[in-house]
C-alpha positions as CSV (number, residue, x, y, z in Angstrom):
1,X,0.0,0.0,0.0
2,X,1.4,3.4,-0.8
3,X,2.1,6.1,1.6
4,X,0.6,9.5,0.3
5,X,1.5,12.2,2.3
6,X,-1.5,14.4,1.2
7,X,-4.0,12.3,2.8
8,X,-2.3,13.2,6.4
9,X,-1.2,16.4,6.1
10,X,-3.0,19.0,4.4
11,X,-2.0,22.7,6.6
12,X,-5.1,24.8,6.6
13,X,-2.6,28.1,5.6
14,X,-1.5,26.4,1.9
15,X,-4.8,25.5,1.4
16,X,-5.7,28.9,1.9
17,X,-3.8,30.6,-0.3
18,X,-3.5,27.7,-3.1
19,X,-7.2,28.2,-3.8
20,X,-7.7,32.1,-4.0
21,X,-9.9,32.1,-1.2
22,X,-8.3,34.8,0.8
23,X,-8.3,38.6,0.2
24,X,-7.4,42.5,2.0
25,X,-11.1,42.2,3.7
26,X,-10.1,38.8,6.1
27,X,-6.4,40.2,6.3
28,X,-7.8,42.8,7.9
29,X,-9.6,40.9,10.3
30,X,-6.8,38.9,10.9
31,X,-4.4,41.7,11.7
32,X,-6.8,43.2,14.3
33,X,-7.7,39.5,15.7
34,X,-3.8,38.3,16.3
35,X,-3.6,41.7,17.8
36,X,-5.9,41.5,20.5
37,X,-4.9,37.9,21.0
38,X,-1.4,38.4,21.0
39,X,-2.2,41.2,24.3
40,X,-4.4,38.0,25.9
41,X,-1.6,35.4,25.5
42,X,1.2,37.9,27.1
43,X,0.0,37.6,31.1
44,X,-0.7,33.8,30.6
45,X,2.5,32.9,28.9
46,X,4.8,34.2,31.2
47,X,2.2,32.8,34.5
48,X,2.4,29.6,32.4
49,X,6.3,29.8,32.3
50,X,6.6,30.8,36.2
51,X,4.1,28.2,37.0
52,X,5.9,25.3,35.2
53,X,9.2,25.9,37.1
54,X,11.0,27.7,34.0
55,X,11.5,31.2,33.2
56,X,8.9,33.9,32.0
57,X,10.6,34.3,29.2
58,X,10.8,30.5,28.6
59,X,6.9,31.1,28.7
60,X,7.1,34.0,26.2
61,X,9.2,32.0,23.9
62,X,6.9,29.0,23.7
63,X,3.7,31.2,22.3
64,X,6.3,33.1,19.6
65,X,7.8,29.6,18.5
66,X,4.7,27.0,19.2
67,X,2.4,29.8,18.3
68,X,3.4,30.5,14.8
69,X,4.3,27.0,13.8
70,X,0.9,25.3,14.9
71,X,-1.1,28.5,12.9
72,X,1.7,27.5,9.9
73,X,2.0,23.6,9.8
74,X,-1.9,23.0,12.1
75,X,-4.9,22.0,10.3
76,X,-7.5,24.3,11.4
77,X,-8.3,27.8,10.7
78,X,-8.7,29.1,14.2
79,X,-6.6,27.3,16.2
80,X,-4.2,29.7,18.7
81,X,-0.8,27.4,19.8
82,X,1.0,28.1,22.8
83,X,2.0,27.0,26.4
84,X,-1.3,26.1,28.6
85,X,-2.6,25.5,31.7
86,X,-2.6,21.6,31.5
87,X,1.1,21.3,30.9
88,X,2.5,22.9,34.1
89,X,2.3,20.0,36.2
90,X,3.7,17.9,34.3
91,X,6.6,19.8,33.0
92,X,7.3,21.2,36.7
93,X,7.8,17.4,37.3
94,X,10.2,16.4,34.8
95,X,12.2,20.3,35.5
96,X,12.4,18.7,39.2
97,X,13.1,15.3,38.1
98,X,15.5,15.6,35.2
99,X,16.4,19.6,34.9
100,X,16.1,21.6,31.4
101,X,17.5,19.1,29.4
102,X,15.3,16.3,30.3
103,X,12.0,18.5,29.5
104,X,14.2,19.4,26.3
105,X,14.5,15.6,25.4
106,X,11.1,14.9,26.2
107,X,9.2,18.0,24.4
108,X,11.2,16.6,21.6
109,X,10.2,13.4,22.1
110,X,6.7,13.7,22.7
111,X,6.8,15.8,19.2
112,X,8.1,12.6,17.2
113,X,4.6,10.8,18.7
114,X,2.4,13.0,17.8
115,X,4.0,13.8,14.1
116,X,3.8,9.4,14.2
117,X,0.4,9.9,15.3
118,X,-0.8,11.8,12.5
119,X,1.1,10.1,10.2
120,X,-0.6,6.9,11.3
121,X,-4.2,8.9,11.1
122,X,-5.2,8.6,14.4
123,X,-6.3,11.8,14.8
124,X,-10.1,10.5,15.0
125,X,-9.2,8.6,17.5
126,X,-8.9,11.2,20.2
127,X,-12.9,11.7,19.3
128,X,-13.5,9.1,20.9
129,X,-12.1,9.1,24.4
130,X,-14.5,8.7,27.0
131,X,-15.8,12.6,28.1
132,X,-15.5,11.9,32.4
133,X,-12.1,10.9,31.3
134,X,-11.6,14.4,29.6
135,X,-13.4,15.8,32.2
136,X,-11.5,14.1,35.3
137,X,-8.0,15.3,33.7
138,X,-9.1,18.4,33.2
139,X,-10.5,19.0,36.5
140,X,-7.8,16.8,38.0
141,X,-5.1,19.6,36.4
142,X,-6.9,22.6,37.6
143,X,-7.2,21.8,41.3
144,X,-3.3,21.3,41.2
145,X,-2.8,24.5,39.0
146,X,-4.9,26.4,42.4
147,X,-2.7,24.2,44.7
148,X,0.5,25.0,43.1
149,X,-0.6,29.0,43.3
150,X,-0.9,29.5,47.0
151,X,2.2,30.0,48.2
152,X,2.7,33.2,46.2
153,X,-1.5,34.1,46.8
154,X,-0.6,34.4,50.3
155,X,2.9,35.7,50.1
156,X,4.5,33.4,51.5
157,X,8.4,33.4,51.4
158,X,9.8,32.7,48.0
159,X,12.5,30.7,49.8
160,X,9.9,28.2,51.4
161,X,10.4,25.3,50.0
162,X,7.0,23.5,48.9
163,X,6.8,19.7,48.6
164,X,5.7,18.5,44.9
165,X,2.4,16.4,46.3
166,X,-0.9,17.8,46.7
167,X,-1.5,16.7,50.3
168,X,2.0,17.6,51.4
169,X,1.7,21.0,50.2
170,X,-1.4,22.1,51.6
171,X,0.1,20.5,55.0
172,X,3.1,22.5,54.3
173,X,0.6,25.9,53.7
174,X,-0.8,25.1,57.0
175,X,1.8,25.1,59.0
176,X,3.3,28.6,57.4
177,X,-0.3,30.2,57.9
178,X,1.1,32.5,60.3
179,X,4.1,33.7,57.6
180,X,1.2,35.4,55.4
181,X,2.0,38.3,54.1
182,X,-1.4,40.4,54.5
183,X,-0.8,42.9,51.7
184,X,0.6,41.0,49.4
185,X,-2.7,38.4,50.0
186,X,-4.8,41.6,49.1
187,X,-3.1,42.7,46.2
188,X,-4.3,38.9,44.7
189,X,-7.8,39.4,46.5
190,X,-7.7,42.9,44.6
191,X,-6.0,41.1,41.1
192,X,-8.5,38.3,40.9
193,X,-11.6,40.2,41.6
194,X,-10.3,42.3,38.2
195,X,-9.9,38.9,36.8
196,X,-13.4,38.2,36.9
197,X,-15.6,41.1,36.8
198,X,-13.7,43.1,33.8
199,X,-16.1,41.1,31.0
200,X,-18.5,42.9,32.9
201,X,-16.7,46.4,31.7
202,X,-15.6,45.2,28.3
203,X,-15.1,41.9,26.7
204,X,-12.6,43.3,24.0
205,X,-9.6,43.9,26.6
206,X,-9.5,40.4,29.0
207,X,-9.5,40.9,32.8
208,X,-6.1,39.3,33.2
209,X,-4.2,41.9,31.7
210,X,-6.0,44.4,33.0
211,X,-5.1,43.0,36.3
212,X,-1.4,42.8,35.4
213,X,-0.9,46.3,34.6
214,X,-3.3,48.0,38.0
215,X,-1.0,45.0,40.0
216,X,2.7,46.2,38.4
217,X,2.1,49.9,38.5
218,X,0.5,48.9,42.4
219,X,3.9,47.6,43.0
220,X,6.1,50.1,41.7
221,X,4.4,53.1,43.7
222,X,4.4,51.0,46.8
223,X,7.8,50.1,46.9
224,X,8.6,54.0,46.0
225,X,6.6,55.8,48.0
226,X,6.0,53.2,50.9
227,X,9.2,51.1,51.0
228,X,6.5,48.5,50.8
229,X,8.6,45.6,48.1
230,X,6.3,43.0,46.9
231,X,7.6,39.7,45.7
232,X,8.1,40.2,42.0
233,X,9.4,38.7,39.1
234,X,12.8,40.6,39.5
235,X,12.8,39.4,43.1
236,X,12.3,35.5,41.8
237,X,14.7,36.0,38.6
238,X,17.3,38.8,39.5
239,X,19.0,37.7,36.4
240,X,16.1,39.6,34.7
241,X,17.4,43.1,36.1
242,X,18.9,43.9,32.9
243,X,16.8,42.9,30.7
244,X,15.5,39.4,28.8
245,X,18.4,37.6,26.9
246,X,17.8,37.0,23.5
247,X,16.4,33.1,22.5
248,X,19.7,31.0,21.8
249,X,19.5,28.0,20.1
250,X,20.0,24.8,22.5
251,X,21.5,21.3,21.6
252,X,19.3,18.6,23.9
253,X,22.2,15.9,24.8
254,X,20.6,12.5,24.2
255,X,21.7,9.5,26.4
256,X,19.7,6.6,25.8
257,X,18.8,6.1,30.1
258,X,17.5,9.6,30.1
259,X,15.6,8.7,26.9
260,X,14.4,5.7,28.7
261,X,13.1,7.2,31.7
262,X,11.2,10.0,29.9
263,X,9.4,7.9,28.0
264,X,6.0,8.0,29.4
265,X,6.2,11.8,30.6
266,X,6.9,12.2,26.6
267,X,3.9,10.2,26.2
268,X,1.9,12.2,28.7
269,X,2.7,15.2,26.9
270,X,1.4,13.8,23.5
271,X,-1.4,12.4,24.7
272,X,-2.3,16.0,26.6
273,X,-1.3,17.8,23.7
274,X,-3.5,15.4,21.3
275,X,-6.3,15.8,23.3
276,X,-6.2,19.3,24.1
277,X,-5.9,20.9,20.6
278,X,-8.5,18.4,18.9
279,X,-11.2,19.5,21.4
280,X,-10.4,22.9,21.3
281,X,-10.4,22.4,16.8
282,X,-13.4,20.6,17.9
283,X,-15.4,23.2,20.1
284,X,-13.8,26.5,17.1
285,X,-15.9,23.8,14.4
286,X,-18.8,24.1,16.2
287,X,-18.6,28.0,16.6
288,X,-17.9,28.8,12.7
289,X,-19.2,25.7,10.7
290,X,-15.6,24.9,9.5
291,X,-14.0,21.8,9.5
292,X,-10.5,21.2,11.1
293,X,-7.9,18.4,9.8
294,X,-6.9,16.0,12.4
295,X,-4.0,14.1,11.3
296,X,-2.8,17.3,9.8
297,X,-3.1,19.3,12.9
298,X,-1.6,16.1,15.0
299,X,1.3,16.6,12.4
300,X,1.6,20.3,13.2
301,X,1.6,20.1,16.9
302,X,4.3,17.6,16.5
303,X,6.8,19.9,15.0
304,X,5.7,22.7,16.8
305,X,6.9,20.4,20.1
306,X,10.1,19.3,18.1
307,X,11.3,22.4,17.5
308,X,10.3,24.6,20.2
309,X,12.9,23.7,23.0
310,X,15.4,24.0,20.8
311,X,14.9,27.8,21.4
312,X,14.7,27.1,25.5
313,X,10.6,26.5,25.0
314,X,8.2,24.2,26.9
315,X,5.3,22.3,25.8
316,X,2.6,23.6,23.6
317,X,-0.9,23.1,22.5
318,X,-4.0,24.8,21.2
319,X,-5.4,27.0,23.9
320,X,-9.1,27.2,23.7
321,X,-9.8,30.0,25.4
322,X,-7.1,31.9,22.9
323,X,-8.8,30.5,19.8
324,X,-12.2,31.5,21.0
325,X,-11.0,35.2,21.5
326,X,-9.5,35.2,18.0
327,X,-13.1,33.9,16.7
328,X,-14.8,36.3,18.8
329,X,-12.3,39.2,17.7
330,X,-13.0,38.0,13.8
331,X,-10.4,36.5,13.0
332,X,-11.0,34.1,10.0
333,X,-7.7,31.9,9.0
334,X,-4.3,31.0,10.6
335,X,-2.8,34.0,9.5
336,X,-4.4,35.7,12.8
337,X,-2.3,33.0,14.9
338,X,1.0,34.1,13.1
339,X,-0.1,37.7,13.8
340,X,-0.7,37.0,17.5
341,X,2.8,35.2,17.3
342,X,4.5,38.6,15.8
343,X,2.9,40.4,18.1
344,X,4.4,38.6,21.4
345,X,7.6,39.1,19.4
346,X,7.7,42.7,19.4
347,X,6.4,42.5,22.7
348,X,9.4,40.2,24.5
349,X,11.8,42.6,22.2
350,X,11.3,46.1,22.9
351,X,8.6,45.6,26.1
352,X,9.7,43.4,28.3
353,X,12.3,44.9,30.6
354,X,9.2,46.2,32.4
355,X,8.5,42.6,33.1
356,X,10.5,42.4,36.0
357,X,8.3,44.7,38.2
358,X,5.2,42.4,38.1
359,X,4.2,40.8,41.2
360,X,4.2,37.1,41.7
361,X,0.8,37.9,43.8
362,X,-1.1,39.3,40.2
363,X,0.6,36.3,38.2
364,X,-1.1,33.6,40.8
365,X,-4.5,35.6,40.5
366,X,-4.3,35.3,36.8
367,X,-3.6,31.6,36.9
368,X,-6.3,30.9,40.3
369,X,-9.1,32.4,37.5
370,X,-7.3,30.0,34.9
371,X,-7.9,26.6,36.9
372,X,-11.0,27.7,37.8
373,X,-11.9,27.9,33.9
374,X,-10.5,24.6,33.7
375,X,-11.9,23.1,36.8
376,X,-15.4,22.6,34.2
377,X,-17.0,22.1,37.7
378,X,-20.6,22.0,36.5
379,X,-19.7,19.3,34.1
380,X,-18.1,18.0,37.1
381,X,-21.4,18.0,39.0
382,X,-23.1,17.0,36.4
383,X,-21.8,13.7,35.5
384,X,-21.8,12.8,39.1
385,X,-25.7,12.3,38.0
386,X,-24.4,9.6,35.2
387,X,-23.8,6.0,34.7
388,X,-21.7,4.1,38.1
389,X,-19.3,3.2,35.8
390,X,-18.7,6.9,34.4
391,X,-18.7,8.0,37.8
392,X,-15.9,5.7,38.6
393,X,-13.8,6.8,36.2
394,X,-14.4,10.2,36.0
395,X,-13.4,10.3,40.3
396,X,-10.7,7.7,39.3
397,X,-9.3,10.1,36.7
398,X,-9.2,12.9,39.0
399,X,-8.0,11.4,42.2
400,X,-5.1,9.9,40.3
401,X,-4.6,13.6,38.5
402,X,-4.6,15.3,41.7
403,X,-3.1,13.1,44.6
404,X,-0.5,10.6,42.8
405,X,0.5,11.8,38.9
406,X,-0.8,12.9,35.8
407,X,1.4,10.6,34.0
408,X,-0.1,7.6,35.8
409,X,-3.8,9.2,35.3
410,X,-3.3,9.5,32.0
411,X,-1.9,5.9,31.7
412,X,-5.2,4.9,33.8
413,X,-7.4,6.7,31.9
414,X,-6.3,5.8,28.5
415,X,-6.7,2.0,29.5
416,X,-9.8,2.9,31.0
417,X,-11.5,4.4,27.7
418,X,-9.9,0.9,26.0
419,X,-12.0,-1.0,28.7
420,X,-14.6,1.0,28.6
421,X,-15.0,0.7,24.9
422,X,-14.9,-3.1,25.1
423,X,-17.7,-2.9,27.7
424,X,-19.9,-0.9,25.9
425,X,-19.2,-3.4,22.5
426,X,-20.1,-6.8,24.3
427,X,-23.1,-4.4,25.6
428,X,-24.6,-4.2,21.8
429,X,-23.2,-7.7,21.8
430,X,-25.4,-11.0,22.1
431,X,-26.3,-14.9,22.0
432,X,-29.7,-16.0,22.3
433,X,-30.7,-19.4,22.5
434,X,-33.7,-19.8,20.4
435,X,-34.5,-23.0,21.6
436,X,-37.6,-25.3,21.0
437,X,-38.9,-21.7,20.4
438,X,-40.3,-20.5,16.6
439,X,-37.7,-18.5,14.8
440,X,-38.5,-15.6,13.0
441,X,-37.4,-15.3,9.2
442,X,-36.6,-11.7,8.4
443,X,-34.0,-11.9,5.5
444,X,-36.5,-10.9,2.7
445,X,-34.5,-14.0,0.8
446,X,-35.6,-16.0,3.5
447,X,-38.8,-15.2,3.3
448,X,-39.2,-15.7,-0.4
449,X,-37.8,-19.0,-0.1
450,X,-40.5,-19.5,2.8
451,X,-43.5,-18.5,0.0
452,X,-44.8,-15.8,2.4
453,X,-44.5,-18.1,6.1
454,X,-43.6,-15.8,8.5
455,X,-41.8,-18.2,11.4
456,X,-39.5,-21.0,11.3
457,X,-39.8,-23.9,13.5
458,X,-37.0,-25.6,15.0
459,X,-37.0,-29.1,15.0
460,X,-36.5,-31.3,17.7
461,X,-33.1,-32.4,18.3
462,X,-32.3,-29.0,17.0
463,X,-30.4,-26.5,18.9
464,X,-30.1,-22.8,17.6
465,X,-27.8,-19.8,19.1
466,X,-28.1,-16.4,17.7
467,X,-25.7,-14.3,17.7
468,X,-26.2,-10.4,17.8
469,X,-23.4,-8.0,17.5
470,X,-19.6,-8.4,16.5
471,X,-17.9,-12.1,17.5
472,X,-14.8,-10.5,19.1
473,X,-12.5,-11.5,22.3
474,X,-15.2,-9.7,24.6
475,X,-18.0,-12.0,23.5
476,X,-16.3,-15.5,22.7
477,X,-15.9,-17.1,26.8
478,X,-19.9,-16.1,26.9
479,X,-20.8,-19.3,24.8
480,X,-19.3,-21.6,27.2
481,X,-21.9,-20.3,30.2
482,X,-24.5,-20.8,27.6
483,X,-23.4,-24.2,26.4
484,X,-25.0,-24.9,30.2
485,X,-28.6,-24.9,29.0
486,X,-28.1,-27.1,25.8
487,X,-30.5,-30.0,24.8
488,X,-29.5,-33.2,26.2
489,X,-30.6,-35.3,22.9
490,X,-29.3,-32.4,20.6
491,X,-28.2,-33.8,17.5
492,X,-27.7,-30.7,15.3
493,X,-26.5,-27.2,16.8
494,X,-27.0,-24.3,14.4
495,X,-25.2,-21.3,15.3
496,X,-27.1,-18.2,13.4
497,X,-24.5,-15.3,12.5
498,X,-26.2,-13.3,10.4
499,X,-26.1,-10.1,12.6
500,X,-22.4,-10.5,13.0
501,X,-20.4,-7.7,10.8
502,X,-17.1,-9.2,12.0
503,X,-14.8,-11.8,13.7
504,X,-11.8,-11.8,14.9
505,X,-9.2,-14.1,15.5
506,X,-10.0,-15.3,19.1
507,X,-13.7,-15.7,17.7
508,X,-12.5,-17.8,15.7
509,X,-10.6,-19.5,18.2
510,X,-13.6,-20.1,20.5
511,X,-15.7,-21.4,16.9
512,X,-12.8,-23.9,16.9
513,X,-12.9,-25.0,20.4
514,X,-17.0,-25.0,20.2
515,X,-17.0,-27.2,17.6
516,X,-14.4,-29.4,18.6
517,X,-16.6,-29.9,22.0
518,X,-19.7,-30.4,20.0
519,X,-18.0,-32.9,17.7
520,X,-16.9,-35.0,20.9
521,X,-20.5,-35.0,22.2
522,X,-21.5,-36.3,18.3
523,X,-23.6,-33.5,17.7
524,X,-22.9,-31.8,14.0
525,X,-22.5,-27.9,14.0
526,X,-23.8,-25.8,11.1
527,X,-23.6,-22.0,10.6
528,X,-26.1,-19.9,8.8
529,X,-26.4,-16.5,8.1
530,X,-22.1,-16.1,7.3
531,X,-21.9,-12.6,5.4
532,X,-18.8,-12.3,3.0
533,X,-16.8,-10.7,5.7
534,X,-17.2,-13.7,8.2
535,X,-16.8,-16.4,5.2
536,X,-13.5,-14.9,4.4
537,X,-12.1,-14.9,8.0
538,X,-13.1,-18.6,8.1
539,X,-11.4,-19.7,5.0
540,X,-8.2,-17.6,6.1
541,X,-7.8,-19.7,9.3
542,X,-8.9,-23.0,7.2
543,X,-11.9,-23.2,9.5
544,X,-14.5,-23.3,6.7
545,X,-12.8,-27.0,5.7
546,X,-13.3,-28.3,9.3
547,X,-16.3,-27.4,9.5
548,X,-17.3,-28.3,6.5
549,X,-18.6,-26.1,3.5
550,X,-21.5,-28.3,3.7
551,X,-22.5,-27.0,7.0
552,X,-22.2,-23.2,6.1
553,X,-25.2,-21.3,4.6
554,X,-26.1,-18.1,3.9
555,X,-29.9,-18.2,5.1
556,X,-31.3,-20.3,8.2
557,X,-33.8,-21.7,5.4
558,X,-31.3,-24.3,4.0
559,X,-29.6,-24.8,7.2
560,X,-32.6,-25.9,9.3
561,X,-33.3,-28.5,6.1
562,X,-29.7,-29.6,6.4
563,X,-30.5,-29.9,9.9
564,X,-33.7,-32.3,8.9
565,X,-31.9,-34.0,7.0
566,X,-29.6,-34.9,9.8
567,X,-31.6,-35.4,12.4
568,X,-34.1,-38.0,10.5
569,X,-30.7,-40.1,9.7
């Protein structure tokens, strides 16, 4: 079969252009969209990059790089790249665990999977995964995002040392209640009310950086005309005081144990990444009627992730709540994200040396109104209404997001979907025993061949099962618990599979070992109802011959005569 690489990877910007469909009215758009986007991403990048134990700049870098490569190489129109919310727990590990080189190595890594995913067009597949395991992550992520911000809500010290686990931090908050540093506590109290209320002003300008720029200049006059110095960025990153250094670009040194060992955080980053972007492609779909790409956009995000940390980046996705600004702003194609990327350029070039003034205090405010726009808490609640088995995994998702690891959670919850997907299958799956019963004929060959009799009777000595629904591995060890209620003087077993669209191998497998244990007991075994698909799988394993071709039909009509026939011998 031969590979063609347009059937994976079609970027939604050379489509654009190729077929004359874009002109000065969307540029326009465009321009004035990545504009106000660009302003939106600039407080959550560099929260993002503080957050995830790496620079702000590190932050600021990853929505200029990620940003303009997933708008260049992605496959939807409206998709905004950059660092987000779900990554910072996970790339705070692996900074902890394995420094700047390790995330390096596993960014890259993770990249290769999802370029591999896309290649291999299983983009659809993240459609698919079960929504309380969405949900659970999600929600999971954002009650460690709040965790994670308290230290600097309440001022603490920045040389308190915080333990990594949920539990042990809040213990570890606790005990320092009485090291809270009152006015620095306000200043977020005063930042996060912003945060919240400013749609209530104007939806055009977001709240967030509203509440960077009140918290910064709050700082500046405090500490000159009240000797009152908030913790700040400058005071986290003195190496900031002149200035931010210029991107460099950084060779990852690969060792094959380090490779080895950040294997499944790469994984975890793919998968988060995978899911992430598709829903937010997803949810920009349903808001403009457009269609998104998904192997193409898998592709994108992939290189995006390679090439990134070679600049000193972190992770990146598509940020929802950035693509749904650039839709509400009118913004029409990718060339808004590229805008919004240029934008955060000029910004980190000629603006930033002001950076070093804002308060870690405003930055936690930003990022407490973030994980509560992630926390999807009335989802939350309302799934608890669901299914027991939803609810399981949707508080199985979460706990393990939130108390133990969201690599492990992820793990979990990807084997749970599998499970769960199995179970729902053998749910729509079925065998009947129609036994000394009538049997309805509903094939209209069947009927034909019946001149207009509506039921079949089974004869006696006659044993029929009915299968209903795809003959996979879930379904096969049933027939041995319904073997229990089998005829004693059954001569003929007739297993009816015409509402069976597949088989696979350990079907087979169990058809073998059923027939084998019907042959020992004398009793002959017939099939009716194969389809094409079915009689092909049992002449690739040879089963037809044992069988017998004699004993296979196409309609129960011939194979209850057969049946007859053998019964009267």
């Amino acid at each position: 079969m031969k590979f063609n690489l347009k059937e994976v990877f079609q970027p939604k910007l050379f489509t654009l252009f190729s077929k004359g469909q874009y002109d000065s009215k969307k540029l326009t758009s465009d321009l004035i969209a990545g504009l106000i986007v660009g302003i939106i991403a600039l407080p959550l990048a560099i929260a993002f990059g503080i957050a995830s134990g790496v620079t702000p700049q590190q932050g600021l870098i990853t929505a200029i790089v990620a940003g303009f490569l997933i708008s260049f190489f992605g496959g939807s129109n409206f998709l905004i790249g950059g660092p987000t919310g779900a990554f910072i727990v996970i790339v705070a590990g692996i900074v902890g665990q394995y420094g700047m080189q390790g995330l390096i190595i596993a960014t890259i890594m993770a990249g290769v999977f999802l370029v591999a995913m896309g290649v291999c067009k299983m983009g659809v597949i993240f459609k698919y995964i079960p929504y309380p395991i969405v949900v659970g992550f999600t929600s999971g992520i954002a009650l460690t995002i709040f965790s994670t911000q308290m230290k600097d809500f309440f001022g603490l010290p920045l040389d308190l040392q915080v333990p990594a686990g949920f539990i042990p931090q809040w213990g570890c908050y606790f005990q320092n209640i009485g090291n809270i540093n009152w006015i620095e506590f306000a200043m977020s109290m005063i930042c996060l009310v912003i945060c919240f209320s400013w749609s209530k002003v104007t939806k055009k300008v977001p709240g967030s950086l509203i509440a960077l720029i009140i918290g910064t200049v709050a700082s500046v006059l405090l500490s000159k005309f009240a000797g009152i110095e908030l913790a700040t960025i400058g005071s986290k990153f003195p190496e900031l005081a002149d200035g931010l250094p210029m991107p460099k670009p950084v060779a990852p040194q690969f060792d094959f144990e380090t490779i080895k060992g950040l294997v499944s955080p790469a994984f975890t980053i793919a998968i988060l990444c995978a899911i992430e972007s598709l829903l937010a492609a997803m949810v920009a779909d349903g808001a403009t009627g457009k269609q998104h790409h998904a192997n193409t956009e898998l592709i994108g995000q992939g290189i995006a992730n390679i090439v990134t940390p070679l600049f000193g980046g972190i992770p990146a996705t598509g940020a929802l709540a950035r693509t749904m600004a650039s839709i509400n702003n009118g913004g029409k194609s990718p060339v808004t994200g590229l805008v919004h990327a240029v934008v955060l350029l000029l910004i980190y070039l000629f603006l930033m040396p002001y950076a070093v003034y804002i308060p870690l205090s405003c930055l936690a405010a930003i990022l407490v109104q973030v994980a509560y726009n992630m926390s999807e808490w009335k989802t939350f609640k309302y799934l608890l209404r669901g299914d027991k088995s939803d609810v399981a995994v949707l508080l199985i998702t979460f706990f393990l997001t939130v108390i133990v690891d969201l690599t492990v959670a992820i793990e979990v919850g990807v084997l749970l979907a599998i499970v769960l997907f199995v179970r729902r299958v053998m749910q729509t799956s079925q065998i009947n025993v129609l036994q000394d019963q009538s049997i309805a004929a509903t094939e209209d060959s069947e009927k034909a061949a019946m001149e207009n009799t509506d039921r079949l009777n089974i004869p006696d000595g006659v044993e029929v099962y009915e299968i209903d629904g795809p003959f996979f591995f879930g379904l096969a060890s049933r027939f041995e618990e319904l073997e229990k209620m089998k005829q004693k003087n059954a001569k003929v077993r007739i297993i009816r599979m015409r509402k069976v669209p597949f088989i696979d191998s350990t079907g087979i497998n169990n058809l073998r070992s059923l027939y084998e244990r019907t042959s020992k007991r004398g009793v002959t075994m017939i099939l009716s109802g194969v389809t094409e698909k079915v009689q092909a799988s049992l002449e690739k394993f040879g089963l037809d011959q044992k069988i017998g071709k004699e004993n296979i039909f196409p309609h129960i009509v011939p194979a209850l005569e057969r049946a007859a026939e053998i019964v009267k011998k």
